[in-house]
C-alpha positions, -999 to 999 in steps of 0.1 A, spaced: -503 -113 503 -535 -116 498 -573 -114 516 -597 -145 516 -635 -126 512 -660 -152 515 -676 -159 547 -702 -138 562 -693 -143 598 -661 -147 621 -639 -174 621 -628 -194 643 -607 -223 629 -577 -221 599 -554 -256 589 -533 -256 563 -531 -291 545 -491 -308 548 -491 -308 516 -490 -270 514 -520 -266 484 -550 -255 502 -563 -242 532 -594 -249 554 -617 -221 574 -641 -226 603 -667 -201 604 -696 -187 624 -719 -185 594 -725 -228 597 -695 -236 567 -662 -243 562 -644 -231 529 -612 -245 512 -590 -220 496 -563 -230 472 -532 -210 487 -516 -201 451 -550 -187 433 -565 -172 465 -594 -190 454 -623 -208 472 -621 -241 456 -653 -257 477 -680 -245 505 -683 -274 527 -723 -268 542 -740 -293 569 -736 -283 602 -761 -265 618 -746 -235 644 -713 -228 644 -681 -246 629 -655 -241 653 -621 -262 645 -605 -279 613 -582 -307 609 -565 -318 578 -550 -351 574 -521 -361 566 -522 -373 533 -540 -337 529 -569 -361 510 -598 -352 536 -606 -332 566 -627 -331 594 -649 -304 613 -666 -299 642 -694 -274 657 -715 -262 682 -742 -292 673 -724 -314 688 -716 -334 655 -679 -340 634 -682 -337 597 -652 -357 577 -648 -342 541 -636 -354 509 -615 -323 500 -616 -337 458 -650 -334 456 -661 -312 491 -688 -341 499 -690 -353 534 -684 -387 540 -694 -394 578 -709 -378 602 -696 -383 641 -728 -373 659 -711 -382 696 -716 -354 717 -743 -344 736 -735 -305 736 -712 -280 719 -681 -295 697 -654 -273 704 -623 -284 687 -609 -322 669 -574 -333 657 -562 -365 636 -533 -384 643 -505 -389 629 -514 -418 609 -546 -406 599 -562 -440 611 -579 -423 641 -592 -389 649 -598 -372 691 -633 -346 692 -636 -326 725 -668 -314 737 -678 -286 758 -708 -278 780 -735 -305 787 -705 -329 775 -667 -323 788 -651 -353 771 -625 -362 745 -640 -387 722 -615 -413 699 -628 -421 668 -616 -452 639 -618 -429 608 -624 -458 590 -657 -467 607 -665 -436 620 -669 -453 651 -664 -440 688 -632 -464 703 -626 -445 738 -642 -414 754 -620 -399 781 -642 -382 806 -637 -352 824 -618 -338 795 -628 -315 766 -627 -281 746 -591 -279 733 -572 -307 726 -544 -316 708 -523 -350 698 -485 -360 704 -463 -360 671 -460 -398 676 -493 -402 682 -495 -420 716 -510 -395 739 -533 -371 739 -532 -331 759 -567 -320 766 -582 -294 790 -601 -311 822 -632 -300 837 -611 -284 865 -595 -260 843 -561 -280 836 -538 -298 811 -547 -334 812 -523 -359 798 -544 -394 786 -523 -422 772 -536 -436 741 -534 -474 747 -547 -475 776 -571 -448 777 -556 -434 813 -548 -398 826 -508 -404 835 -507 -364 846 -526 -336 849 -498 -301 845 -515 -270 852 -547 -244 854 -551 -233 821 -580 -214 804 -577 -227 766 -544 -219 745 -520 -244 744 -495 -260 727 -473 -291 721 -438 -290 705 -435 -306 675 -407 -331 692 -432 -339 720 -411 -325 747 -423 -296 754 -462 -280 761 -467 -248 765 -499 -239 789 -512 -204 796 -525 -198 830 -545 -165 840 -539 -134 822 -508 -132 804 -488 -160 821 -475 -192 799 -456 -222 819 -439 -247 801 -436 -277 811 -412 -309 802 -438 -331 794 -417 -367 797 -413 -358 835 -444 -336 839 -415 -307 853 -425 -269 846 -395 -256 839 -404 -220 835 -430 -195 831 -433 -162 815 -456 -132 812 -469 -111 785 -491 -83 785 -529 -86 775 -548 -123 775 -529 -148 758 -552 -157 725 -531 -186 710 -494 -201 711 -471 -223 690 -439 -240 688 -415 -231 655 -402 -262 638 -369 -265 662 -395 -268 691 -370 -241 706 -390 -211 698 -422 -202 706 -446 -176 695 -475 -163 723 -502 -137 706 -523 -114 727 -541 -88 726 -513 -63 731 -494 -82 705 -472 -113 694 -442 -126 715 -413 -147 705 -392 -163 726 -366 -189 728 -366 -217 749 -332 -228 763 -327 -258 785 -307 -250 816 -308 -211 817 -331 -199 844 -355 -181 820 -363 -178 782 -354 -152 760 -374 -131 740 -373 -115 709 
Protein backbone atom coordinates (compact mmCIF):
# COMPACT_ATOMS: atom_id res chain seq x y z
CA UNK A 1 0.00 0.00 0.00
CA UNK A 2 1.05 3.11 -0.34
CA UNK A 3 -0.08 7.08 -0.19
CA UNK A 4 0.34 9.53 -3.26
CA UNK A 5 1.32 13.16 -1.33
CA UNK A 6 1.53 15.68 -3.88
CA UNK A 7 -1.38 17.77 -4.69
CA UNK A 8 -2.39 20.60 -2.66
CA UNK A 9 -6.09 20.32 -3.23
CA UNK A 10 -8.88 17.59 -3.68
CA UNK A 11 -9.15 15.37 -6.38
CA UNK A 12 -11.46 14.68 -8.46
CA UNK A 13 -10.39 12.37 -11.40
CA UNK A 14 -7.94 8.90 -11.05
CA UNK A 15 -7.24 6.51 -14.53
CA UNK A 16 -5.04 3.97 -14.54
CA UNK A 17 -3.11 3.45 -17.98
CA UNK A 18 -4.11 -0.43 -19.70
CA UNK A 19 -0.92 -0.99 -19.55
CA UNK A 20 -0.87 -1.07 -15.79
CA UNK A 21 2.55 1.40 -15.24
CA UNK A 22 1.26 4.59 -14.21
CA UNK A 23 -1.54 6.37 -12.97
CA UNK A 24 -3.13 9.86 -13.76
CA UNK A 25 -4.76 12.39 -10.99
CA UNK A 26 -7.23 15.30 -11.56
CA UNK A 27 -6.96 17.83 -9.11
CA UNK A 28 -8.53 21.02 -7.72
CA UNK A 29 -5.14 22.87 -7.39
CA UNK A 30 -5.22 23.49 -11.72
CA UNK A 31 -2.76 20.01 -12.41
CA UNK A 32 -2.82 16.66 -13.11
CA UNK A 33 0.13 14.30 -11.84
CA UNK A 34 1.30 10.90 -13.18
CA UNK A 35 2.42 8.43 -10.67
CA UNK A 36 4.43 5.42 -11.67
CA UNK A 37 2.31 2.57 -9.66
CA UNK A 38 5.58 0.38 -8.71
CA UNK A 39 7.88 3.45 -7.19
CA UNK A 40 4.90 5.47 -5.78
CA UNK A 41 6.55 8.14 -7.54
CA UNK A 42 5.30 11.30 -9.38
CA UNK A 43 6.97 10.84 -12.64
CA UNK A 44 5.47 14.33 -14.34
CA UNK A 45 3.19 17.52 -13.19
CA UNK A 46 1.06 18.16 -16.13
CA UNK A 47 0.27 22.35 -15.58
CA UNK A 48 -2.04 24.43 -18.18
CA UNK A 49 -5.39 24.67 -17.24
CA UNK A 50 -6.61 27.41 -15.44
CA UNK A 51 -9.49 26.35 -12.58
CA UNK A 52 -10.10 23.09 -11.87
CA UNK A 53 -9.05 19.63 -13.68
CA UNK A 54 -11.91 17.48 -13.17
CA UNK A 55 -11.57 14.02 -15.29
CA UNK A 56 -8.62 11.90 -16.87
CA UNK A 57 -8.57 9.54 -19.71
CA UNK A 58 -5.79 7.33 -20.75
CA UNK A 59 -5.53 5.83 -23.99
CA UNK A 60 -5.21 2.78 -25.04
CA UNK A 61 -1.87 2.34 -26.10
CA UNK A 62 -1.26 4.05 -22.49
CA UNK A 63 1.14 6.67 -24.83
CA UNK A 64 -0.96 9.88 -24.01
CA UNK A 65 -3.88 11.20 -22.05
CA UNK A 66 -6.31 13.70 -22.03
CA UNK A 67 -7.85 16.24 -19.36
CA UNK A 68 -10.42 18.38 -19.02
CA UNK A 69 -11.53 21.43 -16.50
CA UNK A 70 -13.66 23.94 -15.35
CA UNK A 71 -12.26 26.44 -18.32
CA UNK A 72 -13.96 24.85 -20.54
CA UNK A 73 -10.84 23.53 -22.44
CA UNK A 74 -9.34 19.51 -23.09
CA UNK A 75 -5.62 19.25 -22.65
CA UNK A 76 -4.10 15.96 -24.55
CA UNK A 77 -0.71 14.96 -22.98
CA UNK A 78 2.29 13.24 -24.09
CA UNK A 79 2.75 10.96 -21.02
CA UNK A 80 6.92 10.38 -22.25
CA UNK A 81 7.74 13.71 -21.98
CA UNK A 82 4.38 15.36 -19.88
CA UNK A 83 4.15 18.22 -22.79
CA UNK A 84 0.77 18.92 -24.03
CA UNK A 85 0.16 18.44 -27.43
CA UNK A 86 -3.45 20.04 -28.28
CA UNK A 87 -5.59 21.94 -26.79
CA UNK A 88 -9.61 21.28 -27.37
CA UNK A 89 -10.83 24.77 -26.42
CA UNK A 90 -14.73 23.76 -27.42
CA UNK A 91 -16.86 24.54 -24.66
CA UNK A 92 -18.25 27.52 -23.75
CA UNK A 93 -18.57 26.75 -19.79
CA UNK A 94 -17.30 24.24 -17.28
CA UNK A 95 -15.62 20.82 -18.77
CA UNK A 96 -16.85 18.24 -16.52
CA UNK A 97 -15.65 14.86 -17.66
CA UNK A 98 -14.01 13.21 -21.39
CA UNK A 99 -13.34 9.54 -22.46
CA UNK A 100 -11.40 8.06 -25.57
CA UNK A 101 -12.52 5.31 -27.50
CA UNK A 102 -11.54 2.29 -28.02
CA UNK A 103 -9.41 2.84 -30.86
CA UNK A 104 -7.87 5.79 -29.61
CA UNK A 105 -8.75 7.59 -33.00
CA UNK A 106 -11.39 9.81 -31.38
CA UNK A 107 -12.10 11.22 -28.02
CA UNK A 108 -16.17 12.52 -26.42
CA UNK A 109 -15.80 16.02 -23.87
CA UNK A 110 -19.04 16.78 -21.91
CA UNK A 111 -19.75 20.18 -20.78
CA UNK A 112 -21.70 21.47 -17.98
CA UNK A 113 -23.45 24.81 -17.27
CA UNK A 114 -23.53 27.59 -19.94
CA UNK A 115 -22.78 24.46 -22.37
CA UNK A 116 -24.73 20.94 -21.81
CA UNK A 117 -23.23 19.08 -24.79
CA UNK A 118 -21.14 16.05 -25.62
CA UNK A 119 -18.54 17.19 -28.03
CA UNK A 120 -16.58 14.34 -30.55
CA UNK A 121 -13.27 15.03 -31.22
CA UNK A 122 -10.50 13.41 -34.28
CA UNK A 123 -7.52 13.09 -31.92
CA UNK A 124 -5.53 13.40 -34.73
CA UNK A 125 -6.62 16.92 -35.68
CA UNK A 126 -7.86 17.89 -32.60
CA UNK A 127 -10.88 18.80 -34.43
CA UNK A 128 -14.59 18.94 -33.20
CA UNK A 129 -16.52 16.02 -35.67
CA UNK A 130 -20.19 16.06 -33.84
CA UNK A 131 -21.56 17.88 -30.82
CA UNK A 132 -24.63 16.19 -29.39
CA UNK A 133 -26.73 18.79 -27.72
CA UNK A 134 -28.70 18.61 -24.85
CA UNK A 135 -26.25 16.25 -23.29
CA UNK A 136 -23.30 16.71 -21.00
CA UNK A 137 -21.42 16.27 -17.54
CA UNK A 138 -20.75 12.48 -17.23
CA UNK A 139 -20.28 10.51 -20.08
CA UNK A 140 -18.89 7.44 -20.94
CA UNK A 141 -18.16 5.23 -24.31
CA UNK A 142 -19.35 1.61 -25.37
CA UNK A 143 -16.47 -1.17 -25.27
CA UNK A 144 -16.90 -1.35 -29.01
CA UNK A 145 -16.96 1.95 -29.47
CA UNK A 146 -20.29 2.75 -31.32
CA UNK A 147 -22.29 4.63 -28.92
CA UNK A 148 -22.00 6.85 -26.48
CA UNK A 149 -24.12 7.10 -22.55
CA UNK A 150 -24.29 10.73 -21.44
CA UNK A 151 -26.43 12.54 -18.90
CA UNK A 152 -29.20 15.02 -20.76
CA UNK A 153 -30.23 18.30 -19.62
CA UNK A 154 -33.36 16.72 -18.19
CA UNK A 155 -31.54 14.71 -15.65
CA UNK A 156 -31.39 11.27 -17.73
CA UNK A 157 -29.27 8.58 -19.44
CA UNK A 158 -29.06 9.52 -23.03
CA UNK A 159 -28.05 6.93 -25.44
CA UNK A 160 -26.42 8.74 -28.91
CA UNK A 161 -25.31 6.48 -31.74
CA UNK A 162 -21.99 7.19 -32.99
CA UNK A 163 -22.48 7.07 -36.82
CA UNK A 164 -25.12 8.91 -37.02
CA UNK A 165 -24.95 11.26 -34.26
CA UNK A 166 -28.74 10.35 -33.05
CA UNK A 167 -30.28 9.83 -29.44
CA UNK A 168 -31.77 6.01 -30.06
CA UNK A 169 -33.01 6.11 -26.18
CA UNK A 170 -33.10 8.02 -23.29
CA UNK A 171 -33.22 5.26 -19.85
CA UNK A 172 -33.74 7.02 -16.76
CA UNK A 173 -33.48 10.22 -14.15
CA UNK A 174 -30.17 10.00 -12.94
CA UNK A 175 -28.11 12.66 -10.97
CA UNK A 176 -24.36 11.65 -12.20
CA UNK A 177 -22.89 8.14 -11.36
CA UNK A 178 -23.11 5.71 -13.86
CA UNK A 179 -21.76 2.97 -15.36
CA UNK A 180 -21.49 0.65 -18.48
CA UNK A 181 -20.50 -3.07 -18.32
CA UNK A 182 -17.50 -3.89 -19.83
CA UNK A 183 -19.61 -6.27 -22.41
CA UNK A 184 -21.89 -3.43 -23.33
CA UNK A 185 -24.96 -5.05 -21.94
CA UNK A 186 -25.54 -3.73 -19.08
CA UNK A 187 -25.59 0.28 -17.52
CA UNK A 188 -26.04 0.88 -14.33
CA UNK A 189 -27.92 4.41 -13.48
CA UNK A 190 -28.51 5.81 -9.96
CA UNK A 191 -31.63 7.64 -9.44
CA UNK A 192 -32.35 9.72 -6.19
CA UNK A 193 -30.76 8.83 -3.07
CA UNK A 194 -29.51 5.57 -2.86
CA UNK A 195 -31.49 3.80 -5.71
CA UNK A 196 -29.38 2.19 -8.83
CA UNK A 197 -31.60 0.68 -11.90
CA UNK A 198 -30.09 -1.36 -14.38
CA UNK A 199 -31.01 -1.51 -17.40
CA UNK A 200 -30.44 -3.94 -20.54
CA UNK A 201 -29.15 -1.54 -22.67
CA UNK A 202 -29.67 -3.55 -26.36
CA UNK A 203 -33.54 -3.29 -25.50
CA UNK A 204 -33.47 -0.17 -23.37
CA UNK A 205 -35.44 -2.79 -20.52
CA UNK A 206 -34.64 -1.99 -16.69
CA UNK A 207 -34.52 -5.06 -15.38
CA UNK A 208 -34.10 -4.23 -11.77
CA UNK A 209 -33.35 -1.75 -9.25
CA UNK A 210 -31.81 -1.66 -5.88
CA UNK A 211 -31.17 0.56 -2.89
CA UNK A 212 -28.37 1.38 -0.64
CA UNK A 213 -28.13 3.55 2.16
CA UNK A 214 -26.45 7.11 1.91
CA UNK A 215 -26.03 9.02 -1.82
CA UNK A 216 -24.57 6.86 -4.24
CA UNK A 217 -20.96 8.56 -5.09
CA UNK A 218 -19.78 6.25 -7.92
CA UNK A 219 -20.41 2.57 -9.47
CA UNK A 220 -18.63 -0.05 -11.62
CA UNK A 221 -18.94 -3.17 -13.26
CA UNK A 222 -16.10 -6.09 -12.28
CA UNK A 223 -14.61 -7.67 -15.40
CA UNK A 224 -17.43 -10.52 -15.79
CA UNK A 225 -19.93 -7.47 -16.15
CA UNK A 226 -21.85 -9.71 -13.52
CA UNK A 227 -20.82 -7.88 -10.46
CA UNK A 228 -21.11 -4.56 -9.61
CA UNK A 229 -19.69 -2.41 -6.89
CA UNK A 230 -22.03 0.94 -5.72
CA UNK A 231 -19.93 3.28 -3.05
CA UNK A 232 -21.80 5.71 -0.75
CA UNK A 233 -21.47 7.53 1.85
CA UNK A 234 -22.42 4.77 4.29
CA UNK A 235 -20.14 2.53 2.50
CA UNK A 236 -19.39 0.15 -0.61
CA UNK A 237 -21.92 -2.48 -2.02
CA UNK A 238 -21.28 -5.46 -4.04
CA UNK A 239 -23.74 -7.16 -5.71
CA UNK A 240 -24.29 -9.78 -8.32
CA UNK A 241 -26.21 -9.42 -11.20
CA UNK A 242 -28.11 -12.55 -12.40
CA UNK A 243 -30.28 -12.69 -15.42
CA UNK A 244 -33.75 -14.09 -14.77
CA UNK A 245 -33.87 -13.97 -10.87
CA UNK A 246 -36.24 -11.30 -9.75
CA UNK A 247 -33.49 -9.33 -7.83
CA UNK A 248 -29.68 -9.11 -7.42
CA UNK A 249 -27.71 -10.37 -4.80
CA UNK A 250 -25.46 -8.74 -2.63
CA UNK A 251 -22.47 -9.32 -0.93
Amino acid sequence: MATLIGHSAHVWGLAVSPDGGYLTSASSDSTARIWDLKSGTCTRVLTGHTGRVNAVAIAPDSTWLVTIGDEGAARIWDRASGSCTAVLAGHAGRGYDVAISPDGTWLATGGESDDPAVRIWHVATSTVTATLPGSGGKLAISPDGTWIAAINDHWRVAIWDVATRTNTATLTASWGPFAISPDGVWIAASKHFGEVHIWHRPSHRLVTSMRIDGTVSDCVWAPDSRRLAIASNRGIYLFELRPGSPTPTTG
